[in-house]
Structures are given as C-alpha cells and as structure tokens.
PQR file of N, CA, C, O and H, with PARSE charges and radii, in Angstrom:
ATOM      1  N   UNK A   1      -4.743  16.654   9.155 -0.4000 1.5000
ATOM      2  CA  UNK A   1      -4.680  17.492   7.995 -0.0000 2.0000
ATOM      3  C   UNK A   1      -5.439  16.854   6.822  0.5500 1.7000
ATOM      4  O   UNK A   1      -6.262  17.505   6.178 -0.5500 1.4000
ATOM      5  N   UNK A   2      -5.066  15.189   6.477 -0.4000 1.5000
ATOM      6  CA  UNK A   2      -6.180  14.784   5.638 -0.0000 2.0000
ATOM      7  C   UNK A   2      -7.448  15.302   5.677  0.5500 1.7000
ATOM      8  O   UNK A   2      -7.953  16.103   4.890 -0.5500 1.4000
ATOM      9  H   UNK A   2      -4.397  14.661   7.000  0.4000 1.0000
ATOM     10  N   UNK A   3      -8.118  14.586   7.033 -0.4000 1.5000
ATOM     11  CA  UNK A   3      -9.210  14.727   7.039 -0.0000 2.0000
ATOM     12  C   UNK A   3     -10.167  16.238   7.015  0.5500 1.7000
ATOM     13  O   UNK A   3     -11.370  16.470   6.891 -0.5500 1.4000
ATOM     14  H   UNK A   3      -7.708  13.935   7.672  0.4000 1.0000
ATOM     15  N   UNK A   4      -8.969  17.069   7.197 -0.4000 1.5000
ATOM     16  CA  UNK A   4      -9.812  18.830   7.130 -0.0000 2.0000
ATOM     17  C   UNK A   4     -10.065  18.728   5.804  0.5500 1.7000
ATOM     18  O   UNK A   4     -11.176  18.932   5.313 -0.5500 1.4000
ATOM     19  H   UNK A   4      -7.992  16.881   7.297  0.4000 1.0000
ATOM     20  N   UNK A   5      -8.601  18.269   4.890 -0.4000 1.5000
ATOM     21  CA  UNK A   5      -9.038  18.480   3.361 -0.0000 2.0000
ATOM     22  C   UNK A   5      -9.979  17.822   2.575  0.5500 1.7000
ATOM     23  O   UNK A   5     -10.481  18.082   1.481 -0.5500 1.4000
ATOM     24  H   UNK A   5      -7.699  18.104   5.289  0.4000 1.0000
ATOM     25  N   UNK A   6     -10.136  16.707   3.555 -0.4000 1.5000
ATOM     26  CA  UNK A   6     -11.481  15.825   3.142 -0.0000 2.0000
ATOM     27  C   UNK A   6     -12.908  16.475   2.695  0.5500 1.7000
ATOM     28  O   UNK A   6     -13.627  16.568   1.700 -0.5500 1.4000
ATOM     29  H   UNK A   6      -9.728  16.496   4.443  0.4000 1.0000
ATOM     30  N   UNK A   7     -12.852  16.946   4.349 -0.4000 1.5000
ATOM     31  CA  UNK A   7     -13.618  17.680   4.836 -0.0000 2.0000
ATOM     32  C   UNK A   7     -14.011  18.810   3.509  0.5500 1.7000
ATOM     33  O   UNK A   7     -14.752  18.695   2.533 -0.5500 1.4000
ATOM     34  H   UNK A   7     -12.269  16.870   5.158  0.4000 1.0000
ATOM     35  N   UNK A   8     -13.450  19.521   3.824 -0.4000 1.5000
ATOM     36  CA  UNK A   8     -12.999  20.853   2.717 -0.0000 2.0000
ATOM     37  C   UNK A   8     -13.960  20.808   1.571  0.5500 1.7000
ATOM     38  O   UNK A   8     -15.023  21.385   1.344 -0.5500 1.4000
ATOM     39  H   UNK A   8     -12.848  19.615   4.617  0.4000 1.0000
ATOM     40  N   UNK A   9     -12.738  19.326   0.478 -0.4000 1.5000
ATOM     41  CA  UNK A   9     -13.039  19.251  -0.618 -0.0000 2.0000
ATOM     42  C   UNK A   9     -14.233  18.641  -0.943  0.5500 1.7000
ATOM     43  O   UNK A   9     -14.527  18.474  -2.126 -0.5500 1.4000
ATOM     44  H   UNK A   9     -11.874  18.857   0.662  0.4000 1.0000
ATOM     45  N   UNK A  10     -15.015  18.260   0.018 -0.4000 1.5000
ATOM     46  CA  UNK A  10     -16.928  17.825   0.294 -0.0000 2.0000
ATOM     47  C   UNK A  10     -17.541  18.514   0.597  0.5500 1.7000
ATOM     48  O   UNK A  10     -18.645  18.075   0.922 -0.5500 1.4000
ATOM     49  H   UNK A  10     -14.776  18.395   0.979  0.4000 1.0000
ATOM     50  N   UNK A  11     -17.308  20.297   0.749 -0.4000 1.5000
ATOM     51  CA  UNK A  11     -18.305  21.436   1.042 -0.0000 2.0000
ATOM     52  C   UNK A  11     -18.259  21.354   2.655  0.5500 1.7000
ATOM     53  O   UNK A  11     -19.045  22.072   3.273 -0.5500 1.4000
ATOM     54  H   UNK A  11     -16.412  20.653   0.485  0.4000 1.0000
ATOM     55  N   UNK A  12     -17.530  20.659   3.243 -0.4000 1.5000
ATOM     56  CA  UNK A  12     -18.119  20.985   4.768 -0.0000 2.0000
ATOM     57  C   UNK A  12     -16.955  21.488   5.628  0.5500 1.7000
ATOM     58  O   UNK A  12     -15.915  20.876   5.870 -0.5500 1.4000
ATOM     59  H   UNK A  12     -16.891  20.076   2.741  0.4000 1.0000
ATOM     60  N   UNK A  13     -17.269  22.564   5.998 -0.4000 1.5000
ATOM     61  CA  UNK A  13     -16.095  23.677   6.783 -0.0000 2.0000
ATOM     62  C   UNK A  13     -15.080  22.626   8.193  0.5500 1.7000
ATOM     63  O   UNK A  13     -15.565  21.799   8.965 -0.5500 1.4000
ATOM     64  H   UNK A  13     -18.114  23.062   5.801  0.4000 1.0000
ATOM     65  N   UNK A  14     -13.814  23.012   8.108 -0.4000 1.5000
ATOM     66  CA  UNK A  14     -12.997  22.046   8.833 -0.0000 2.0000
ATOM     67  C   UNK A  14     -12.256  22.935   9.502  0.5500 1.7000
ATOM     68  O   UNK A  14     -11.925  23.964   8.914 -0.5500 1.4000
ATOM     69  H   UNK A  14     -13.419  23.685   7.481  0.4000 1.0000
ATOM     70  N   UNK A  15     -11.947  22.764  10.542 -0.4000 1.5000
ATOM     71  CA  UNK A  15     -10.684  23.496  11.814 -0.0000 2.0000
ATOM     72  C   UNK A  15      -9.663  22.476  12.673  0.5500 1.7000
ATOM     73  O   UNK A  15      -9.874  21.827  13.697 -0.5500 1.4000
ATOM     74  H   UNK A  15     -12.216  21.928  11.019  0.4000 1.0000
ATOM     75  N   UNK A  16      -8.328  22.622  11.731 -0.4000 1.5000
ATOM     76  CA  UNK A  16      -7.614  21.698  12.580 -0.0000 2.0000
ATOM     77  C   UNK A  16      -6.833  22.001  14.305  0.5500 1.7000
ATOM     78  O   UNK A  16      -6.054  22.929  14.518 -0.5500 1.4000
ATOM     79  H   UNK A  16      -8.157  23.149  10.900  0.4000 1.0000
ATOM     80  N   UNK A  17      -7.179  21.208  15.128 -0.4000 1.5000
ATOM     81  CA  UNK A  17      -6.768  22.011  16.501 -0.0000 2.0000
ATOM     82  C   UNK A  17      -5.715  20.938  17.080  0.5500 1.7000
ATOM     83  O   UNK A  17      -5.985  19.739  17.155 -0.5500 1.4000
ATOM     84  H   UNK A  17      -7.813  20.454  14.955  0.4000 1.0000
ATOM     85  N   UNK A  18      -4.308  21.577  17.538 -0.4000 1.5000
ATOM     86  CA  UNK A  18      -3.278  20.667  17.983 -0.0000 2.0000
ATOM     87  C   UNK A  18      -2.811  21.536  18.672  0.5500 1.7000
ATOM     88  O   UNK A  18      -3.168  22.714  18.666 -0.5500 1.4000
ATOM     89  H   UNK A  18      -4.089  22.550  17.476  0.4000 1.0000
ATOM     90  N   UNK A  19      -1.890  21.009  19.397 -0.4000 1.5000
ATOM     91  CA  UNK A  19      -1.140  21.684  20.566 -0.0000 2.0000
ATOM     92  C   UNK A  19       0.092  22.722  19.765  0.5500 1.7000
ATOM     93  O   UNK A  19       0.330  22.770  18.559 -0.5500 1.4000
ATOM     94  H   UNK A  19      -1.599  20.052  19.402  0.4000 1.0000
ATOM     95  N   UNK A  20       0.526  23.234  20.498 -0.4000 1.5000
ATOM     96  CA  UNK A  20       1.711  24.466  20.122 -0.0000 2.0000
ATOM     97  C   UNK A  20       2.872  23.831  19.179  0.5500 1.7000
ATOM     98  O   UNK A  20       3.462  24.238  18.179 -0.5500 1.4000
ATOM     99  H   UNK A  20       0.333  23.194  21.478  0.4000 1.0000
ATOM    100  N   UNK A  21       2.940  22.357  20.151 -0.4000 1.5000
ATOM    101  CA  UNK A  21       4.478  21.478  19.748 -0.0000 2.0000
ATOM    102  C   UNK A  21       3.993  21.583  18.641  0.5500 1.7000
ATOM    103  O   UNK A  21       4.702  22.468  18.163 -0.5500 1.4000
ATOM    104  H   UNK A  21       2.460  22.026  20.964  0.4000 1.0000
ATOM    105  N   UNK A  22       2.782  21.121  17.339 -0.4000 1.5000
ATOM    106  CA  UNK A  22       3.279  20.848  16.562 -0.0000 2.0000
ATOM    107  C   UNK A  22       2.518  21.613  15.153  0.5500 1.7000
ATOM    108  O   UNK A  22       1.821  21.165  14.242 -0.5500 1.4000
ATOM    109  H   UNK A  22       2.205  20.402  17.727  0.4000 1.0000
ATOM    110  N   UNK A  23       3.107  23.162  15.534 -0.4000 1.5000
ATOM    111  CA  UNK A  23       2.781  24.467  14.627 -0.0000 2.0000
ATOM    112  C   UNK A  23       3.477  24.059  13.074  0.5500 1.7000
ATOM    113  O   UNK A  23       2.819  24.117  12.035 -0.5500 1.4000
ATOM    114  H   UNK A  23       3.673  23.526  16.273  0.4000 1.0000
ATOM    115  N   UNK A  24       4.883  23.653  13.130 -0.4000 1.5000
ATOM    116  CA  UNK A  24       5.540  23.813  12.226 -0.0000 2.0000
ATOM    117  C   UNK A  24       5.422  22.730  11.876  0.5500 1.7000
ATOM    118  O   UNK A  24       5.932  22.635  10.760 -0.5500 1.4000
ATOM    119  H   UNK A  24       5.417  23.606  13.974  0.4000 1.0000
ATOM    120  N   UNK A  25       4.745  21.179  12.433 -0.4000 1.5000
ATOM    121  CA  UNK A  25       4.771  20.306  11.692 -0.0000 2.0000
ATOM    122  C   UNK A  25       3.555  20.349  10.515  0.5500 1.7000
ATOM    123  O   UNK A  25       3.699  20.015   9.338 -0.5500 1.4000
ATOM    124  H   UNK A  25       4.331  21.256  13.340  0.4000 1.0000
ATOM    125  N   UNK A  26       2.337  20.843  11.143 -0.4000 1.5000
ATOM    126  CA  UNK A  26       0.880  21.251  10.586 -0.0000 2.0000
ATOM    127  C   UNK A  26       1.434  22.297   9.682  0.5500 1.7000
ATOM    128  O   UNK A  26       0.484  22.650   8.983 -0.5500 1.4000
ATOM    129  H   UNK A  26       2.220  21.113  12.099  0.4000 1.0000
ATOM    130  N   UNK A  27       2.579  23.020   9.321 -0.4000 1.5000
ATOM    131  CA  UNK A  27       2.412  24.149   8.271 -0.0000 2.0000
ATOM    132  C   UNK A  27       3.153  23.202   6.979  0.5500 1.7000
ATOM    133  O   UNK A  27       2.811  23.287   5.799 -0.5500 1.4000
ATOM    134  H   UNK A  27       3.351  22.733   9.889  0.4000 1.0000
ATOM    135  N   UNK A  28       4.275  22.265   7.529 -0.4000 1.5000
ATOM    136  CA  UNK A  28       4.816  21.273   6.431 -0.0000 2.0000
ATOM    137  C   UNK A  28       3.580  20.746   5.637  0.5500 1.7000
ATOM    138  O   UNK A  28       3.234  21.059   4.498 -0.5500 1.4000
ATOM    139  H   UNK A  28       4.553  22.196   8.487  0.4000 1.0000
ATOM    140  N   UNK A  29       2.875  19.693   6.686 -0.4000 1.5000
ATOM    141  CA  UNK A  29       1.741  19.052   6.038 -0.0000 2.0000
ATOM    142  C   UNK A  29       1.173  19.667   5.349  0.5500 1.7000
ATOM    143  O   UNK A  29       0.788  19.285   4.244 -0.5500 1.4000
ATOM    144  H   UNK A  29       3.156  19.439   7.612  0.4000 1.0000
ATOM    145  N   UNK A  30       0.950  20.947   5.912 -0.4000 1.5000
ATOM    146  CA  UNK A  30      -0.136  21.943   4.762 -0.0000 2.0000
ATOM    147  C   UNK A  30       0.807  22.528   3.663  0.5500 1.7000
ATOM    148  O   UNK A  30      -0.412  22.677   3.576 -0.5500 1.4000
ATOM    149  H   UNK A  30       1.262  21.258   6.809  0.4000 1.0000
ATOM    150  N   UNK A  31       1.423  22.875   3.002 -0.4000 1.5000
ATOM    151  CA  UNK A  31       2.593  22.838   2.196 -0.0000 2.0000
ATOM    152  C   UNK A  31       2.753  21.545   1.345  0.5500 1.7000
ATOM    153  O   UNK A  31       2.591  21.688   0.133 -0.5500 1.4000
ATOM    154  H   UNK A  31       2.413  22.754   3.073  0.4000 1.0000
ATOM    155  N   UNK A  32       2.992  20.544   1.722 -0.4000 1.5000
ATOM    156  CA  UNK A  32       3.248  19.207   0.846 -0.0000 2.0000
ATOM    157  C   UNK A  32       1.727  18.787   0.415  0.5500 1.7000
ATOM    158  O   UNK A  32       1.801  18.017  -0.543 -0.5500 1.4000
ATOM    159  H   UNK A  32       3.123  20.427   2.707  0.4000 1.0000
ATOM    160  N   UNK A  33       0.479  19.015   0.771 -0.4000 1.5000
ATOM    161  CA  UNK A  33      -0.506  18.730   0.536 -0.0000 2.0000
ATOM    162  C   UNK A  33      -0.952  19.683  -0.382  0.5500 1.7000
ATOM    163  O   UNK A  33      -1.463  19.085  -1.329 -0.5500 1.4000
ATOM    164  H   UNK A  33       0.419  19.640   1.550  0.4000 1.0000
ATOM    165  N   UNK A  34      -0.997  21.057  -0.554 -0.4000 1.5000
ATOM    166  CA  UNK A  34      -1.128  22.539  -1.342 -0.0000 2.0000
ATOM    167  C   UNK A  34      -2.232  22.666  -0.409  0.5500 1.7000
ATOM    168  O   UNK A  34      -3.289  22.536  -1.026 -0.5500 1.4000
ATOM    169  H   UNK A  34      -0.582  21.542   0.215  0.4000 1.0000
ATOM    170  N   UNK A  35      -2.414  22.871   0.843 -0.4000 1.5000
ATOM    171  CA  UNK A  35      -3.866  22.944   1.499 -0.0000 2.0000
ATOM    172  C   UNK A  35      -3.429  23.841   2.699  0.5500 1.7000
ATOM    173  O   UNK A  35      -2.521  23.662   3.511 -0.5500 1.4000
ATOM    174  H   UNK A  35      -1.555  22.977   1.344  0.4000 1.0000
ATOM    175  N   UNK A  36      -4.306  24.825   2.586 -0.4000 1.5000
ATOM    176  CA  UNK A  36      -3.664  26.127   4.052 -0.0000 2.0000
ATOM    177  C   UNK A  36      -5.501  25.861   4.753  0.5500 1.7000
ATOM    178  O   UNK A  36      -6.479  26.574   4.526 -0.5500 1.4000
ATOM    179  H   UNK A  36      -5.043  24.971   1.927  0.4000 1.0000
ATOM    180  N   UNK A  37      -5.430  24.648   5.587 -0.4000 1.5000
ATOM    181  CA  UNK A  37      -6.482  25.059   6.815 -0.0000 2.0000
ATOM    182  C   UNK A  37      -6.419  25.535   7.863  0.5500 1.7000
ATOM    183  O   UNK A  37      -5.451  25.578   8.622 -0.5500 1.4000
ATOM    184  H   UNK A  37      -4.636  24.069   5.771  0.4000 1.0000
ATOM    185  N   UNK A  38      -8.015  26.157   8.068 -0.4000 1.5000
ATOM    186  CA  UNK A  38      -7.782  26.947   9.097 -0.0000 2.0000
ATOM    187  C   UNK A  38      -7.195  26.242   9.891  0.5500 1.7000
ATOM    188  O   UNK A  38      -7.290  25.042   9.633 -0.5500 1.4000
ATOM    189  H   UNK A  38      -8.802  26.123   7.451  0.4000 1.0000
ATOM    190  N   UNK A  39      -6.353  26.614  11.167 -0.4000 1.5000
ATOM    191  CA  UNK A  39      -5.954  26.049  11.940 -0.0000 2.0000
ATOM    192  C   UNK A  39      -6.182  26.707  13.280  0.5500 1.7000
ATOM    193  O   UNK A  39      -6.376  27.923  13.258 -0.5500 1.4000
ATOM    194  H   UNK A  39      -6.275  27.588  11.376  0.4000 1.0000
ATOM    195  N   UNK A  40      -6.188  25.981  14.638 -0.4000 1.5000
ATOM    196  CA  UNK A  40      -6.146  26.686  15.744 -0.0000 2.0000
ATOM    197  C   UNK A  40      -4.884  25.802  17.046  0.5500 1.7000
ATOM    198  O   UNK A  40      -4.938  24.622  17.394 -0.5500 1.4000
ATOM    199  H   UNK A  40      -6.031  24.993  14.656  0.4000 1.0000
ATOM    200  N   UNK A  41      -4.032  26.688  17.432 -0.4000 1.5000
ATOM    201  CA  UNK A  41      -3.621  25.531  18.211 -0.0000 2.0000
ATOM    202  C   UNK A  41      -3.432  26.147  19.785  0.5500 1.7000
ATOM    203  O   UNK A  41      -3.305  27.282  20.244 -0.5500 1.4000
ATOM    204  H   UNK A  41      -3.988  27.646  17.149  0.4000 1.0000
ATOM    205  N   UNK A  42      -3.490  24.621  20.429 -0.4000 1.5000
ATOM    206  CA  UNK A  42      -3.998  25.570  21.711 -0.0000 2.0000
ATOM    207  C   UNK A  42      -2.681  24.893  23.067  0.5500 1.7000
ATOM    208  O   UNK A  42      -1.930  24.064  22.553 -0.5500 1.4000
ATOM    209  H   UNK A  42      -3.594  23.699  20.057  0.4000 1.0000
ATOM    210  N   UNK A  43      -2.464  25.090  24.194 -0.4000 1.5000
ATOM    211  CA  UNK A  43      -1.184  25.278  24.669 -0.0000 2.0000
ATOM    212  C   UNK A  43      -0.701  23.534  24.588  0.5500 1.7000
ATOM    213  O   UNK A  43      -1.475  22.600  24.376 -0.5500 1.4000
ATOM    214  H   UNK A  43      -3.074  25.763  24.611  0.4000 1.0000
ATOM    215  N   UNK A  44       0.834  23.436  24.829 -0.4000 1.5000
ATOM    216  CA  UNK A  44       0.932  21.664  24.912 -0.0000 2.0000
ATOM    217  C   UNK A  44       1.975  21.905  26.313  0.5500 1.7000
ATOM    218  O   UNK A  44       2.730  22.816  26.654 -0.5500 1.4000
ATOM    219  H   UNK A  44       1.462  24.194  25.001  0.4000 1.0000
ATOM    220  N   UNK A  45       1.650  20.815  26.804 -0.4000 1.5000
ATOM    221  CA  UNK A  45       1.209  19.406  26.383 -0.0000 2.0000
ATOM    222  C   UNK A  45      -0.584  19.024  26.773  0.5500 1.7000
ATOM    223  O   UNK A  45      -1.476  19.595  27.400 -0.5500 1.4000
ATOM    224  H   UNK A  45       1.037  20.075  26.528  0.4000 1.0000
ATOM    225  N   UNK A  46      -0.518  18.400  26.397 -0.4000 1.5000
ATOM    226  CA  UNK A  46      -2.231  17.774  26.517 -0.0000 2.0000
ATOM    227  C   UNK A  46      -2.173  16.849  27.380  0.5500 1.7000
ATOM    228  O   UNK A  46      -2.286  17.148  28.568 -0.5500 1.4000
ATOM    229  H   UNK A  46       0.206  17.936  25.887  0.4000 1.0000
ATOM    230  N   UNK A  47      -1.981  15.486  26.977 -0.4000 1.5000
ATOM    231  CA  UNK A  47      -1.738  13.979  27.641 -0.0000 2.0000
ATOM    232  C   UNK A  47      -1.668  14.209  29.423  0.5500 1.7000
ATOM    233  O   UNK A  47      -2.420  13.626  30.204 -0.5500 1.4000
ATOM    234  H   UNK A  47      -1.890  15.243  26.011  0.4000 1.0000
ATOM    235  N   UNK A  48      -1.024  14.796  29.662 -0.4000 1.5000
ATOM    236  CA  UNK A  48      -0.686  15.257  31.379 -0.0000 2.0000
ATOM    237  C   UNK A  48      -1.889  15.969  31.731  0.5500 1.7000
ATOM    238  O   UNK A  48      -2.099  15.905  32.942 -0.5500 1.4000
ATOM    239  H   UNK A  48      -0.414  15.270  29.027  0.4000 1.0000
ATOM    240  N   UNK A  49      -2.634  16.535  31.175 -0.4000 1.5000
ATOM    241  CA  UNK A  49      -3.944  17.048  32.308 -0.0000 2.0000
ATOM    242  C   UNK A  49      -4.723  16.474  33.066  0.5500 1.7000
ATOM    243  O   UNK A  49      -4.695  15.247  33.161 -0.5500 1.4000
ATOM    244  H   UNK A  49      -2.463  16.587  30.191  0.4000 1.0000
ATOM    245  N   UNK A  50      -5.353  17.028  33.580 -0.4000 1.5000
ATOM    246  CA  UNK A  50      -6.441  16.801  34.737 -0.0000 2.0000
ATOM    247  C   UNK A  50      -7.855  17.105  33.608  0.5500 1.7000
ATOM    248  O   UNK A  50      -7.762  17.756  32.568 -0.5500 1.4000
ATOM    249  H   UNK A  50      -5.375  18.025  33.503  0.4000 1.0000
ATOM    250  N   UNK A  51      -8.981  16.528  34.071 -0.4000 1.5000
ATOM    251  CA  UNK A  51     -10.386  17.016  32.945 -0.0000 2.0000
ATOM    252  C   UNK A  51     -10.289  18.477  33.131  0.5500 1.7000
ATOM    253  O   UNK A  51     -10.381  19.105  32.077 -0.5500 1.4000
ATOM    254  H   UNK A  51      -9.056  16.000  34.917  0.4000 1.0000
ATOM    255  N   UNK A  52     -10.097  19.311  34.405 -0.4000 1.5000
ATOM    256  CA  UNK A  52     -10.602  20.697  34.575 -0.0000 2.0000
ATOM    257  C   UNK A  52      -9.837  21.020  33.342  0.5500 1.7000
ATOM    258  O   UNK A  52     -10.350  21.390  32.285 -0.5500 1.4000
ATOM    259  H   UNK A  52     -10.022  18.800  35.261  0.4000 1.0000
ATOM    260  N   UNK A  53      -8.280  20.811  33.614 -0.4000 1.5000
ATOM    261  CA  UNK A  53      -7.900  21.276  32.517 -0.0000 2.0000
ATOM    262  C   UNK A  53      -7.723  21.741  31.277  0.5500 1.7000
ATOM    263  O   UNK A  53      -7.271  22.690  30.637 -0.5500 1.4000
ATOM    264  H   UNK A  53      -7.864  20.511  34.472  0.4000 1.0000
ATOM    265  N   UNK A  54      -8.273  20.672  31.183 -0.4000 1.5000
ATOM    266  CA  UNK A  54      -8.936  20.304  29.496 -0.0000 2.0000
ATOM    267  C   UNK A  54      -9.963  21.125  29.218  0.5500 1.7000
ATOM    268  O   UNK A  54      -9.962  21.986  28.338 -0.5500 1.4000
ATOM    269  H   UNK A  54      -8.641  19.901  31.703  0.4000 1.0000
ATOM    270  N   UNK A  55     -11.113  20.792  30.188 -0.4000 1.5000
ATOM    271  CA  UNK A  55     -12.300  21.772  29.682 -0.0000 2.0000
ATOM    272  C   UNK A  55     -11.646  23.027  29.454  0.5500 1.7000
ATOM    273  O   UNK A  55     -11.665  23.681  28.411 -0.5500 1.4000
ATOM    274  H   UNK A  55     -11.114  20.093  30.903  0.4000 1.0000
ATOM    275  N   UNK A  56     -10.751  23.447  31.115 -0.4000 1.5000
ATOM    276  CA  UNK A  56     -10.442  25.256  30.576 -0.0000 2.0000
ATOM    277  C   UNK A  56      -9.809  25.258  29.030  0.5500 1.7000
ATOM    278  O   UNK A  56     -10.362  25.962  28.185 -0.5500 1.4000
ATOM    279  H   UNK A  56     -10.736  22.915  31.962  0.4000 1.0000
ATOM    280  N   UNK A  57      -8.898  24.635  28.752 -0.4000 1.5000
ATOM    281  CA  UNK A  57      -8.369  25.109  27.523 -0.0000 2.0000
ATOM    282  C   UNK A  57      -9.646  24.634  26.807  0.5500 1.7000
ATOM    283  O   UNK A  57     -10.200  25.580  26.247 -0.5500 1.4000
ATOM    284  H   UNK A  57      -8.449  24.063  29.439  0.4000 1.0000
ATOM    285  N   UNK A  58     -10.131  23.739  26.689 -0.4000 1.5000
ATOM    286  CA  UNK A  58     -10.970  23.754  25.216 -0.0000 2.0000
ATOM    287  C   UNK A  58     -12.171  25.479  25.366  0.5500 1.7000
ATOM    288  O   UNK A  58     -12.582  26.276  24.522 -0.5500 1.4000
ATOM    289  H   UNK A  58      -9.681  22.970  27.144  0.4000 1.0000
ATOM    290  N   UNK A  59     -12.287  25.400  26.447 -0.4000 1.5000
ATOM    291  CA  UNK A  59     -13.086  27.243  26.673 -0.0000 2.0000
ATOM    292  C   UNK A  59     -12.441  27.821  26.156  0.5500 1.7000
ATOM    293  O   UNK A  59     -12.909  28.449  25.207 -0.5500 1.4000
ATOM    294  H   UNK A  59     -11.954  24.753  27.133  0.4000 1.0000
ATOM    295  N   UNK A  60     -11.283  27.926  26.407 -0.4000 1.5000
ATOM    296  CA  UNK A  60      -9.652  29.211  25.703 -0.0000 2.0000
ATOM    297  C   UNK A  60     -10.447  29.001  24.050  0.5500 1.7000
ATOM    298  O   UNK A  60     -11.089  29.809  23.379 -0.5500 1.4000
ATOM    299  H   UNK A  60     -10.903  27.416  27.178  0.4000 1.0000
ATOM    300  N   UNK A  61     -10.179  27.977  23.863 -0.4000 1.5000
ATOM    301  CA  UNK A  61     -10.424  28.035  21.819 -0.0000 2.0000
ATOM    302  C   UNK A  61     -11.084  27.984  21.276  0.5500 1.7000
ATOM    303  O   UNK A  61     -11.002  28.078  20.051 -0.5500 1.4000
ATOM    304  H   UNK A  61      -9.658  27.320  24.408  0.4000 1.0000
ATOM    305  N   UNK A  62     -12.368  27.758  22.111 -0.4000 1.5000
ATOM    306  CA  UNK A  62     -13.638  27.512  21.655 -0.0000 2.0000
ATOM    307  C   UNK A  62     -14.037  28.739  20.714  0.5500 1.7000
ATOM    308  O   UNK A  62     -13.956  28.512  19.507 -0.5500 1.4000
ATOM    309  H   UNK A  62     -12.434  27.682  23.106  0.4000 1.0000
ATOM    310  N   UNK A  63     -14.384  29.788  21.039 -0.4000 1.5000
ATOM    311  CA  UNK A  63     -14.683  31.002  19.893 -0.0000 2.0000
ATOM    312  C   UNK A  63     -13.521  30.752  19.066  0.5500 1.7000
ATOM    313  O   UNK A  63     -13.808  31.287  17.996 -0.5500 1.4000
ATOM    314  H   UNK A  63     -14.450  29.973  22.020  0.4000 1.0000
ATOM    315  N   UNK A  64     -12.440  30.269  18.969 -0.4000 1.5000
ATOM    316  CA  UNK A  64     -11.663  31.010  17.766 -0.0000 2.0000
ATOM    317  C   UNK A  64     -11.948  29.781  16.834  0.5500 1.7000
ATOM    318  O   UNK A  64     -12.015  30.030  15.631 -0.5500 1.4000
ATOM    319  H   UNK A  64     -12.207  29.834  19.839  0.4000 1.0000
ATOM    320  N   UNK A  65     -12.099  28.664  17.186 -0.4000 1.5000
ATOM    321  CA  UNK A  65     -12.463  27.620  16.692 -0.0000 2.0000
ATOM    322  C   UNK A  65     -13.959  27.560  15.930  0.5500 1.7000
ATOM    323  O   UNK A  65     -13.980  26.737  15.015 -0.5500 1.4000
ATOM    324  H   UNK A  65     -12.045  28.462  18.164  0.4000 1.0000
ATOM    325  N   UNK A  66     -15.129  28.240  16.137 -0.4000 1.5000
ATOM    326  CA  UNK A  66     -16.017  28.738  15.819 -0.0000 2.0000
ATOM    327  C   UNK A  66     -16.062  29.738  14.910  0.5500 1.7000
ATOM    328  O   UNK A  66     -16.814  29.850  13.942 -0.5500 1.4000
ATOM    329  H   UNK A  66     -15.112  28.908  16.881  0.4000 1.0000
ATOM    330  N   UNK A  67     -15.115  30.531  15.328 -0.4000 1.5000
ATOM    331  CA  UNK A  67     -14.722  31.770  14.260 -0.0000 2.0000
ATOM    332  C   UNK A  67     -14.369  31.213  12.965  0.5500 1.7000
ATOM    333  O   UNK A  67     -14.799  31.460  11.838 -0.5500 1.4000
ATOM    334  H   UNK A  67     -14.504  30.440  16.115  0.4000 1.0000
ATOM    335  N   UNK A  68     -13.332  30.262  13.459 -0.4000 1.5000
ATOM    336  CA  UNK A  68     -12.215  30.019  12.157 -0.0000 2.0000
ATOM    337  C   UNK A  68     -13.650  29.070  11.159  0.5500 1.7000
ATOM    338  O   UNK A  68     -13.871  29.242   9.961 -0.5500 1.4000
ATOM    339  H   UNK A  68     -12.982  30.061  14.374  0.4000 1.0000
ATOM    340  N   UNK A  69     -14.231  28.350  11.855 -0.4000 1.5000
ATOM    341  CA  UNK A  69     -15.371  27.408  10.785 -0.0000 2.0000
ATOM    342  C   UNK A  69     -16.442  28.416  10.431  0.5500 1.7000
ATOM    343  O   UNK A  69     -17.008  28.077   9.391 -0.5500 1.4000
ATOM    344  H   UNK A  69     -14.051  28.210  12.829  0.4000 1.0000
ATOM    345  N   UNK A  70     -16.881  29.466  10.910 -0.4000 1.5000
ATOM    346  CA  UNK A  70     -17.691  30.393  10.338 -0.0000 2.0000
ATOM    347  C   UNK A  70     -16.804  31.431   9.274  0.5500 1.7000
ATOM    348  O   UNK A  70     -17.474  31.920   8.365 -0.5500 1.4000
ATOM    349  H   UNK A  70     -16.422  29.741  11.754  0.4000 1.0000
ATOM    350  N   UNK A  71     -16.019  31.627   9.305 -0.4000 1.5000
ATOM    351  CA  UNK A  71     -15.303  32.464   8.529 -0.0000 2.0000
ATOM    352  C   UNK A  71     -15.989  33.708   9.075  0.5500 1.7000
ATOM    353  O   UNK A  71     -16.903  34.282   8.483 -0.5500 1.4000
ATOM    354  H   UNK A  71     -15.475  31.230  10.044  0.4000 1.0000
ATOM    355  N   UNK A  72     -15.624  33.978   9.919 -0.4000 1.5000
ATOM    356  CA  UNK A  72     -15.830  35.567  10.687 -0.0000 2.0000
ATOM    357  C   UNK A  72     -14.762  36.449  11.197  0.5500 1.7000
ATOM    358  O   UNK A  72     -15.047  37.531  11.710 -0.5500 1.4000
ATOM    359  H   UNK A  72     -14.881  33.512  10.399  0.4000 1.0000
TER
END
C-alpha cells in the first residue's frame, strides 16, 4: 500500500494485487493512510502453487490489472 502511494504521489499509475485473504486488511491500510488504490485481488492462497498455476491466475488478472492502471 505504501509503495502504490508512492507510486501515486510521483505521477506514476499503481495497482495493488493480493490474494482474497487479505481484502479487508488492504481496505484498513487504505483508510488509515486516506489513500483508495486501485486494487485487484486475485484467488488465495498463493504460496502452495505449482508455476502453471500461477501463470493461470496471473492470466485471470491480467486485463483487470491493466484496466485498473489505464483507468478504462
């Protein structure tokens, strides 16, 4: 979350991406910080995959993740 607002507050577009578990922790952070980034989150757990895995989900978010940094 820092670093999106880093990001942000230097002109350069940021998308934070985390697993499901931790929706409500990323909306605190964004709340105690005053900072609503885009966010995308994609299924959990992570740590336990296989690479296929991984690639498929990062395919799953890839456009919305693109979307969310283009503002489209």
């Amino acid at each position: 979350m820092h670093d999106i607002a880093d990001l942000e507050g230097r002109g350069i577009p940021g998308v934070g991406v985390a697993s499901t578990e931790f929706v409500l922790a990323a909306q605190m952070q964004s709340r105690s910080l005053g900072f609503d980034p885009a966010m995308v989150f994609v299924a959990h757990p992570i740590q336990d995959r296989s690479d296929a895995e991984l690639r498929a989900l990062a395919d799953s978010a890839v456009d919305q993740i693109i979307r969310s940094i283009s503002g489209k």
